[in-house]
N, C-alpha and C positions, 0 to 999 in steps of 0.2 A: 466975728466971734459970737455974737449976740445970735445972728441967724443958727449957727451951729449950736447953742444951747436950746434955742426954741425947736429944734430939729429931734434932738435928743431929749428934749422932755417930751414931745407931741410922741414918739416911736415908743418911747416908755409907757406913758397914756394910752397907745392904744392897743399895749400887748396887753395890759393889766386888764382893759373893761373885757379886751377879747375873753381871755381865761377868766373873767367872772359868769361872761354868760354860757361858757361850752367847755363843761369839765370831761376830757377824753375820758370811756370809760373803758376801750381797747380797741381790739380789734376781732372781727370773725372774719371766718372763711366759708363758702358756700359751693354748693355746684347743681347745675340745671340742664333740663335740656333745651331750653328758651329765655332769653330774657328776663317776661314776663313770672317767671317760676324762681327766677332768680332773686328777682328783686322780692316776690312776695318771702321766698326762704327768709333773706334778709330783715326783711320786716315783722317775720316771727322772730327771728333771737334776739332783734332790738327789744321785743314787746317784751318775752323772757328774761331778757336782761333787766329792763325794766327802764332800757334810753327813750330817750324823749324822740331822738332823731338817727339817721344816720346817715353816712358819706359813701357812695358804693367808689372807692379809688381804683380799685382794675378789675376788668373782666374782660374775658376772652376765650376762645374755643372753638371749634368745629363743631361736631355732632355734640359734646357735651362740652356745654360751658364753666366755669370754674370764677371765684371772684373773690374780691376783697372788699369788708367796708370796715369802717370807724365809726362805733357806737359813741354818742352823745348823751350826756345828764342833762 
């Protein structure tokens, strides 16, 4: 019983520091014809947005790429 309360205060503790350091600020969408173009798009509208960071979570494409990230505060 004891192990399970230290279980669920530790999972509680580390969602709360998580969300203090990395306030989601949403999401964009991009498209390129490389990679590299990709990810610079990206890092214009984080700059625009004004995120600190961000997450590229999918990309994919043939001749023209297309992608998703998660801006970070």
């Amino acid at each position: 019983m004891k192990s399970i309360k230290t279980f669920v205060v530790a999972a509680t503790l580390t969602t709360v520091s998580f969300g203090s350091f990395a306030a989601d600020l949403g999401t964009v969408t991009a498209t390129g014809n490389t990679l590299d173009g990709l990810e610079s798009t990206f890092a214009a509208k984080a700059a625009a947005a004004g995120a600190s960071s961000y997450k590229i979570i999918e990309a994919g494409g043939q001749n023209h790429l297309h992608g998703t990230a998660i801006l970070y505060k």
